[in-house]
Legacy VTK file of the C-alpha trace (Angstrom):
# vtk DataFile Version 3.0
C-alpha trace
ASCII
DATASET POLYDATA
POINTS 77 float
-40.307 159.690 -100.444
-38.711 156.271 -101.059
-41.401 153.771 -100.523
-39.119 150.102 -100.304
-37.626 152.475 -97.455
-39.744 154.218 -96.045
-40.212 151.936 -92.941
-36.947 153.073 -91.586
-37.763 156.582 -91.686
-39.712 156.976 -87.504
-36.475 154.662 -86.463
-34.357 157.313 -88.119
-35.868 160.576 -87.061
-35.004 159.118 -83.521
-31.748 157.703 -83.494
-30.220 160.101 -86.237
-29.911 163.241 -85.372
-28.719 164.593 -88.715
-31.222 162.521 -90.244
-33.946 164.144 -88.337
-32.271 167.656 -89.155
-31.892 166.858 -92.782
-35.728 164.912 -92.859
-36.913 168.628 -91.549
-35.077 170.729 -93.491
-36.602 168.661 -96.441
-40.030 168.806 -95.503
-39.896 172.663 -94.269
-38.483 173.686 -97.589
-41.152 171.525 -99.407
-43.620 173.469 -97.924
-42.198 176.890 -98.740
-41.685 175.926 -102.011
-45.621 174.909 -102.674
-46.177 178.229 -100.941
-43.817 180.717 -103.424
-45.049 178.814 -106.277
-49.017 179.088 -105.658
-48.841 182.878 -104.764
-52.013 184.313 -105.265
-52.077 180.828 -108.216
-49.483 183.383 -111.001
-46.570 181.137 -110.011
-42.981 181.843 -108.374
-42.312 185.584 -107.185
-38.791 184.773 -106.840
-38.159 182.167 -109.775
-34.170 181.887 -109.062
-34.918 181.751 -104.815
-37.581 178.705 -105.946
-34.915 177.390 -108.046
-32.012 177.699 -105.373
-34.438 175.556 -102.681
-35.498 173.096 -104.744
-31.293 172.442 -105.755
-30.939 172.340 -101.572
-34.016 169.876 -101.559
-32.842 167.574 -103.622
-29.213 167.517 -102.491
-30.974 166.961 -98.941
-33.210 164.005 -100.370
-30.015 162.470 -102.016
-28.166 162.625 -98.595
-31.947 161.236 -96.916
-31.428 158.386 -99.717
-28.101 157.072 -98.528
-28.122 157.410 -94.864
-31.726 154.842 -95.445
-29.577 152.587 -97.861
-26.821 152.514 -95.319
-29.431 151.208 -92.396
-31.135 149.187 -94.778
-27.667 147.364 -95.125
-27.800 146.897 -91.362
-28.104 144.232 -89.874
-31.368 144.105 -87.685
-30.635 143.252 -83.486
LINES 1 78
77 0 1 2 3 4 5 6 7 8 9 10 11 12 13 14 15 16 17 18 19 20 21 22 23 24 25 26 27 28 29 30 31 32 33 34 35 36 37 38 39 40 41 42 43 44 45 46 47 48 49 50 51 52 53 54 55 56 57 58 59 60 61 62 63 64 65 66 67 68 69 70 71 72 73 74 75 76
């Protein structure tokens, strides 16, 4: 997802919950998405639902983005 980050992501899933919600959410609706879009291989069945999730799934990976950029900034014990 963000590979100069993506070390911090297991250390995240535990200690942040909302980051482990909004890591989830991400993933769950990346899958759904692959899943209305390859229907039967004819593309979306709902074009405006696909359109809606992938709006939520980016919002979610900006929010992903800056809680990693805020731990990055901290400093390591």
């Amino acid at each position: 997802m963000f590979p100069d980050l993506n070390h911090l992501i297991p250390e995240l899933k535990d200690a942040n919950p909302r980051f482990r919600a909004l890591f989830t959410r991400h993933q769950n609706l990346d899958r759904e998405i692959t899943d209305l879009e390859y229907i039967d291989g004819r593309g979306p069945c709902d074009k405006d639902k696909v359109a809606a999730m992938k709006r939520e799934k980016l919002k979610i990976k900006d929010e992903l983005y800056q809680i990693m950029r805020h731990a990055a900034r901290q400093p390591q014990h």
